[in-house]
N, C-alpha and C positions, 0 to 999 in steps of 0.2 A: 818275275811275275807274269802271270798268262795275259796277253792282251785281250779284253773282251769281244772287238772286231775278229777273232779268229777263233773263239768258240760257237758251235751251230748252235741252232735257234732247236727252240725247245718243241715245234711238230717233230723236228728232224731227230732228237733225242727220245722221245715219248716213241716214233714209227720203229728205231734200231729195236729199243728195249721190248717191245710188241712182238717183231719178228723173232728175233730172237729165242723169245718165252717160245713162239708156238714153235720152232726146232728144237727148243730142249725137250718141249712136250712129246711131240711127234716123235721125237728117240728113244725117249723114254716109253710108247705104247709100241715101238720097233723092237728096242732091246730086249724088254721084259714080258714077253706074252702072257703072263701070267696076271700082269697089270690090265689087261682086258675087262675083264670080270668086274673090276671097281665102279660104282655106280659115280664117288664120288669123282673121280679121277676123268669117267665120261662126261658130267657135268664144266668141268675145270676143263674139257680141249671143246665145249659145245661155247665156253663165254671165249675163247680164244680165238676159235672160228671166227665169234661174230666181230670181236674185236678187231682181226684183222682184215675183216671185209670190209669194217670201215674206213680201215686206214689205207686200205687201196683205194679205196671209193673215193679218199677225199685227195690222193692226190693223182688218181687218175680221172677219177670221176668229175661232176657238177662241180664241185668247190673249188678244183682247181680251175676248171673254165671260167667258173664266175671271177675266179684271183685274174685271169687275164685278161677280161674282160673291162675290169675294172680299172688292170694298168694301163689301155689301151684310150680307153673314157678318159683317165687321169693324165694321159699323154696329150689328146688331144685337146684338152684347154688348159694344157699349160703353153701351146703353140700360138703364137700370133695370129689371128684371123687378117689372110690374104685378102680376103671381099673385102676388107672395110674400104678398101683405097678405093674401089668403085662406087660405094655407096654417096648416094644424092647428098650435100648439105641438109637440113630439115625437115626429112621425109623417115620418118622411124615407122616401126613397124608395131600394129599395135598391140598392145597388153596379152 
């Protein structure tokens, strides 16, 4: 039986199948020049494009900085705050 801890996560499955598609595409307008001409076949590498700009976008781009960003936030207050040992008895800081 496959362990679940050792299959990837499904950005990483959805980005392979992405890329992919747009090299089968890209070979397919390479191989067959004749494939040029198809209006719809332009359409089908114009959604693949856009698809795969996204999927660079998101793991090079914004989303991914915002992913470390976040571990970074999530890191920090799962850490002990050092200051508290200094802080005064009774003196809080207000609202």
């Amino acid at each position: 039986m496959i362990a679940l801890e050792k299959l990837p996560d499904a950005k990483t499955v959805i980005s392979t199948i992405v890329m992919v598609g747009w090299a089968g595409i890209t070979s397919v307008f390479l191989l067959y020049p004749n494939v040029k001409d198809s209006p719809t076949l332009s359409m089908i590498i114009g959604g693949w494009i856009s698809i795969t700009t996204q999927v660079i976008g998101f793991y090079f781009g914004s989303s991914k900085s915002s992913q470390d960003k976040d571990a970074t936030i999530s890191g920090m207050l799962t850490q002990p705050d050092s200051s508290s040992a200094t802080k005064t008895p009774g003196i809080q800081k207000p609202p």
